[in-house]
Backbone as CSV, one residue per row, in Angstrom:
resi,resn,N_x,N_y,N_z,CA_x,CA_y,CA_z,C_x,C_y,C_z
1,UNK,-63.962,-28.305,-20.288,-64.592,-28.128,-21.585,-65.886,-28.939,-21.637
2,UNK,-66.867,-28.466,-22.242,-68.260,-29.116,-22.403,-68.235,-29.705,-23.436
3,UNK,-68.767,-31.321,-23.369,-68.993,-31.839,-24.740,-70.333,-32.250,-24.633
4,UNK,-71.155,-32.092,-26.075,-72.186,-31.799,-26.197,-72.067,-33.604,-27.391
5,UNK,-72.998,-34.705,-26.796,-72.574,-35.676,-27.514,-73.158,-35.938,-28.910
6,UNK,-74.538,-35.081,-29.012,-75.102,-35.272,-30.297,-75.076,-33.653,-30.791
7,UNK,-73.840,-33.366,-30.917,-73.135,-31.959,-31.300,-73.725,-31.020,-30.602
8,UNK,-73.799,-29.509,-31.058,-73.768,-28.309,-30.396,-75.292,-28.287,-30.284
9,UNK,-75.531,-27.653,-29.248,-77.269,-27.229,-29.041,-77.933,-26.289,-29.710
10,UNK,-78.638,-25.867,-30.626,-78.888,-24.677,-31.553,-79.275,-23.624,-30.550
11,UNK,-79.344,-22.603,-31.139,-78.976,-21.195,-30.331,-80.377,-21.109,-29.815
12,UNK,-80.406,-20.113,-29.311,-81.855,-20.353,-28.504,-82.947,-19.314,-29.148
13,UNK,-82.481,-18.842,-30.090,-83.319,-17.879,-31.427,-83.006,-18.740,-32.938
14,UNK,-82.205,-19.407,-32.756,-82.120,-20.245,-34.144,-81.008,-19.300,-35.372
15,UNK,-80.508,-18.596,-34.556,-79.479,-17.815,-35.371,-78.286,-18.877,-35.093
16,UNK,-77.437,-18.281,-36.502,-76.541,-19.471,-36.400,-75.226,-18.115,-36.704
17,UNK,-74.001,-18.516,-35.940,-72.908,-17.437,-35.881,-72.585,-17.683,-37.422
18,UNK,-71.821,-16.303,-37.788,-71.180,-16.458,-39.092,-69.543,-15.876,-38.892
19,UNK,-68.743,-16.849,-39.232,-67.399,-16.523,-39.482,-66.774,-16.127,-40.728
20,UNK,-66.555,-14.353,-41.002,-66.013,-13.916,-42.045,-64.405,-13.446,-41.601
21,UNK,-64.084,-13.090,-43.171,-62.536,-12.284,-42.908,-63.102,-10.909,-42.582
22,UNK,-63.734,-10.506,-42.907,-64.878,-8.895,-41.874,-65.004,-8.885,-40.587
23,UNK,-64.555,-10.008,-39.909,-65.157,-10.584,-38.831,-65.662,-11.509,-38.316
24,UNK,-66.341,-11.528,-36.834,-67.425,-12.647,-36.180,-68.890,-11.769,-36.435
25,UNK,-70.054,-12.563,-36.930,-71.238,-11.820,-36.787,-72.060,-13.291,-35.836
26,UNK,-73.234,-12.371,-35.025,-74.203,-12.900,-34.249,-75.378,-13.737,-35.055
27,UNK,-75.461,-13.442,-36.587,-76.294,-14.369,-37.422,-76.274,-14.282,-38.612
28,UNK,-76.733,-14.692,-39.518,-76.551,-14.561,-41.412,-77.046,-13.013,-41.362
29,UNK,-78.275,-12.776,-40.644,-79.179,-11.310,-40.893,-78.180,-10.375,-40.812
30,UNK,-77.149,-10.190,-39.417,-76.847,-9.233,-39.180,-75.700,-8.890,-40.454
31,UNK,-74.624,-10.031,-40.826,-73.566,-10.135,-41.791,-74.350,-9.824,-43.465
32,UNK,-75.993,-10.379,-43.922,-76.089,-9.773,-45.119,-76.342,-7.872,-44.905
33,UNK,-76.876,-7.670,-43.709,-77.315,-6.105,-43.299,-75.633,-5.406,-43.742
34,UNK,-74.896,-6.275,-42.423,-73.587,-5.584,-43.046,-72.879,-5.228,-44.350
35,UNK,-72.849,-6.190,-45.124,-72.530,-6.306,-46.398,-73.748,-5.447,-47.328
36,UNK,-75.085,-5.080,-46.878,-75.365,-3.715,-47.641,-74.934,-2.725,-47.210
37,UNK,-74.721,-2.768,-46.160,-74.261,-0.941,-45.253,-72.688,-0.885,-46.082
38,UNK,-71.660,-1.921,-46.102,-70.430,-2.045,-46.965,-70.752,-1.241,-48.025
39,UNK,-71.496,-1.843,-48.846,-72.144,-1.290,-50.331,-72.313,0.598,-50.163
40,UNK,-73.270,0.511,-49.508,-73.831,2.417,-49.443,-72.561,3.246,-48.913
41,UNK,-71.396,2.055,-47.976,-70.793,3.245,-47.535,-68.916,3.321,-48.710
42,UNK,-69.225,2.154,-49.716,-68.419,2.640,-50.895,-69.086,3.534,-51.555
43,UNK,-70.335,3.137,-51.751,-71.102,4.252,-52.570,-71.024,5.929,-52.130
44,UNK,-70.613,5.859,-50.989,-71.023,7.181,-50.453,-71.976,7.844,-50.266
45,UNK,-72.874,6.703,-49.607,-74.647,7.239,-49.553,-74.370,7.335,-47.590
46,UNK,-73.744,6.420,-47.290,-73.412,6.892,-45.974,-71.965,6.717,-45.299
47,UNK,-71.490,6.840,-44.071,-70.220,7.486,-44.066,-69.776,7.042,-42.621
48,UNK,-68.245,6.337,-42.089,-68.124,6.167,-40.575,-69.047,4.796,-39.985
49,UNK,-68.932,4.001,-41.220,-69.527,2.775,-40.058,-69.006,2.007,-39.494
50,UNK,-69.318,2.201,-38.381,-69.074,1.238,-37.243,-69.614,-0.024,-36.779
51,UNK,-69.161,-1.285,-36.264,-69.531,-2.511,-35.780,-69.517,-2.907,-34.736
52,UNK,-70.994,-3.122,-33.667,-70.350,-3.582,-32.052,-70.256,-2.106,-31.600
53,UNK,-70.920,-1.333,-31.626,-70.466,0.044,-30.692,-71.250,0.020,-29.545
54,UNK,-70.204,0.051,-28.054,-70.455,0.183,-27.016,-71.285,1.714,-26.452
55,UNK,-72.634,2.121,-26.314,-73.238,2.855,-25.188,-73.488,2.487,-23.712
56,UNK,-73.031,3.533,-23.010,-73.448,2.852,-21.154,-74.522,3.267,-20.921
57,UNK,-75.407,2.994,-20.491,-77.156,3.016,-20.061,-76.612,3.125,-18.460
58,UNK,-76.265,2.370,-17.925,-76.157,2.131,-16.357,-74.782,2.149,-15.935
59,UNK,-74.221,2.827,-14.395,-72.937,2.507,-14.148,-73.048,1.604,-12.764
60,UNK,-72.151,0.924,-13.019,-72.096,0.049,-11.560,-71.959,0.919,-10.525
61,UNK,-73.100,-0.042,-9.621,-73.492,0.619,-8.339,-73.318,-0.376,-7.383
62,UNK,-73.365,0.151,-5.665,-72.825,-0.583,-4.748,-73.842,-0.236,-3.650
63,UNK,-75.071,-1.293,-3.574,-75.781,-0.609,-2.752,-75.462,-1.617,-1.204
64,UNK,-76.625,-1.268,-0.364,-76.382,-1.977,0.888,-75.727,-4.088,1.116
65,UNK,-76.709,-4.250,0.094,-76.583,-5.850,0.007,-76.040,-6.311,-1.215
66,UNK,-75.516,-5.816,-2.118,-74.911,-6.469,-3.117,-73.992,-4.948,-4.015
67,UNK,-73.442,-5.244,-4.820,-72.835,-4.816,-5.963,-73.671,-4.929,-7.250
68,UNK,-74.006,-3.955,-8.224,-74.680,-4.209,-9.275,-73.470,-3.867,-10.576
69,UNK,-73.894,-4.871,-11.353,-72.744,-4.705,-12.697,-73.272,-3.416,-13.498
70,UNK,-72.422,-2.830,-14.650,-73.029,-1.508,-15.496,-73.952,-2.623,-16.170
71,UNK,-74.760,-1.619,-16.745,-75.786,-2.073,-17.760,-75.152,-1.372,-19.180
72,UNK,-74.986,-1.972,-20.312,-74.557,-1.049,-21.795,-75.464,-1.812,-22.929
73,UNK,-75.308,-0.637,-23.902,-76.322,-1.701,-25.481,-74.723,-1.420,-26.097
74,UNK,-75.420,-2.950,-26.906,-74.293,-2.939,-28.071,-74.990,-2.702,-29.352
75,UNK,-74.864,-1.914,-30.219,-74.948,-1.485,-31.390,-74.381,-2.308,-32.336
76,UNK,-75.529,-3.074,-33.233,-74.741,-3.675,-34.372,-73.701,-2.857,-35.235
77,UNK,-74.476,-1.385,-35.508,-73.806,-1.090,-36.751,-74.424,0.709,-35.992
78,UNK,-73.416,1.658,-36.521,-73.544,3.032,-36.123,-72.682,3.665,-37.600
79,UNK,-73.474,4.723,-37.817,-72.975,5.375,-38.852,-73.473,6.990,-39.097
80,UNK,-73.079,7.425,-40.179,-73.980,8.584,-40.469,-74.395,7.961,-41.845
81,UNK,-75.585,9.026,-42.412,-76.236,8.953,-43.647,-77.248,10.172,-43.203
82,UNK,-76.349,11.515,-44.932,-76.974,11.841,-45.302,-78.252,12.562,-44.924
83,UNK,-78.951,13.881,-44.448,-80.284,14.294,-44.528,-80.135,15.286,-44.917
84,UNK,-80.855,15.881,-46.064,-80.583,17.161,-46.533,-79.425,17.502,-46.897
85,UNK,-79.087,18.455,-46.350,-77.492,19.284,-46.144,-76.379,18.873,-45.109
86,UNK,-76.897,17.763,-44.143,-75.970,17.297,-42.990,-75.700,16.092,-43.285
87,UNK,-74.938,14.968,-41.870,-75.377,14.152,-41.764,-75.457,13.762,-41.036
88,UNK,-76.273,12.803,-40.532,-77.113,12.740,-39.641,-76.336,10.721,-38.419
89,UNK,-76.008,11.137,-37.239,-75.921,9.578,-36.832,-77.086,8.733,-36.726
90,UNK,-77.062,7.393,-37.247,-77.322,6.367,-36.827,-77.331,4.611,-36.315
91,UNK,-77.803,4.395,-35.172,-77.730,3.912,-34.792,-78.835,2.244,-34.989
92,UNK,-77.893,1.580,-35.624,-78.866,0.158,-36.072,-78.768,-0.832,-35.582
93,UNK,-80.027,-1.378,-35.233,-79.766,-3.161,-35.212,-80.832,-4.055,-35.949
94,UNK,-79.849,-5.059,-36.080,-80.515,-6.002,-37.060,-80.983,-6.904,-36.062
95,UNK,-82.253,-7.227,-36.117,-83.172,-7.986,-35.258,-83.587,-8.819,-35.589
96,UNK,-84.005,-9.772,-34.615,-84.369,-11.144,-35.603,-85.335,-11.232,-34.034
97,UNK,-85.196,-11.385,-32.958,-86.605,-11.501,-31.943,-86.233,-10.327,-31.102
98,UNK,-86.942,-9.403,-30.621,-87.201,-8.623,-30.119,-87.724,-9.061,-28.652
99,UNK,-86.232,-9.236,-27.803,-86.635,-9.468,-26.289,-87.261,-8.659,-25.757
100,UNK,-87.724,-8.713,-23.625,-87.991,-7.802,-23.097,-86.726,-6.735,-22.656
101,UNK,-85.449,-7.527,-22.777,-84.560,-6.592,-22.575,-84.141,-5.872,-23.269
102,UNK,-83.938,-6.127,-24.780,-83.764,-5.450,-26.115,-84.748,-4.023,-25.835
103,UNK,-85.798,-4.565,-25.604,-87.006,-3.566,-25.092,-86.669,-2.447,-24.165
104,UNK,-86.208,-2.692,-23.285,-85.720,-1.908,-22.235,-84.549,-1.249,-22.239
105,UNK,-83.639,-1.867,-22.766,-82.405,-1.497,-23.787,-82.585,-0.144,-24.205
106,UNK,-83.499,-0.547,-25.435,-83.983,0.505,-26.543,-84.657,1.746,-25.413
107,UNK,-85.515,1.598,-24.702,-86.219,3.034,-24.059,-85.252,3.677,-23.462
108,UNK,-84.465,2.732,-22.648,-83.335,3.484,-21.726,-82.480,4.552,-22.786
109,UNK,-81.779,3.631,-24.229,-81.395,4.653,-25.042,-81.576,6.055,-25.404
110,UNK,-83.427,6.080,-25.666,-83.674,7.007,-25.851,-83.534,8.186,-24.858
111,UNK,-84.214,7.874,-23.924,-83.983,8.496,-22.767,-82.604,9.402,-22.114
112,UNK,-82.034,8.459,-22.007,-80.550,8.779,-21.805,-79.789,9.489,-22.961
113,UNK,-79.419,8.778,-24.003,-78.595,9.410,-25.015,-79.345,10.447,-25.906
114,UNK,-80.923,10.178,-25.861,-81.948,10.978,-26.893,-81.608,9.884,-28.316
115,UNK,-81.360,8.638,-28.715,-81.187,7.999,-29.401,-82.154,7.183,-29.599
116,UNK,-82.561,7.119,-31.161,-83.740,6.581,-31.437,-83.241,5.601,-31.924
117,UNK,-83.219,4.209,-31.714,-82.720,2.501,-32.814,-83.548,2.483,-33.861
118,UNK,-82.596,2.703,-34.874,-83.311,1.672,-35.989,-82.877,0.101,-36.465
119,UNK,-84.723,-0.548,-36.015,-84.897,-2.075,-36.264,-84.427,-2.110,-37.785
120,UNK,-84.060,-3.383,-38.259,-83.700,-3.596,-39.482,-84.000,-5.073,-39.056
């Protein structure tokens, strides 16, 4: 076990975890985002939300000199809402710094699944 003597080291984006009865969230942003998506989806403005949803971008591969792990995005929050006469999936994350991998993440998505992220 690691002990850290002048307590825990702050996160390395300055997000701080939040522990609810809803759950574990990755920062205050993502848990108030949640708690509006809660709201719209009693309201019935949108419908099927989901938390943490796993997409695979990459499958593990085994080339000459090493083994490569899968590559996947995790989806804060996935749902439908509403367009017109349908409804429509989407796929959200609540952002607070926008890495180069988040970056790469996101294109591969599109690409692959035809899935566009929406930043929040």
């Amino acid at each position: 076990m690691i002990r850290y003597p002048f307590g825990r080291p702050a996160a390395k984006y300055g997000n701080k975890k939040i522990h609810t009865p809803e759950g574990d969230f990755d920062s205050k942003h993502e848990f108030e985002r949640f708690c509006e998506l809660s709201i719209l989806s009693t309201a019935g403005i949108i419908r099927n939300l989901d938390r943490q949803v796993r997409f695979s971008l990459l499958p593990s591969q085994r080339g000459e000199f090493r083994a490569e792990r899968p590559t996947d995005y995790i989806a804060d929050f996935v749902y439908e809402e509403k367009r017109g006469a349908e409804w429509v999936k989407v796929v959200e994350d609540a952002k607070g710094v926008r890495t180069d991998t988040y970056l790469l993440k996101r294109k591969l998505m599109l690409f692959i699944h035809g899935i566009s992220i929406k930043e929040v």
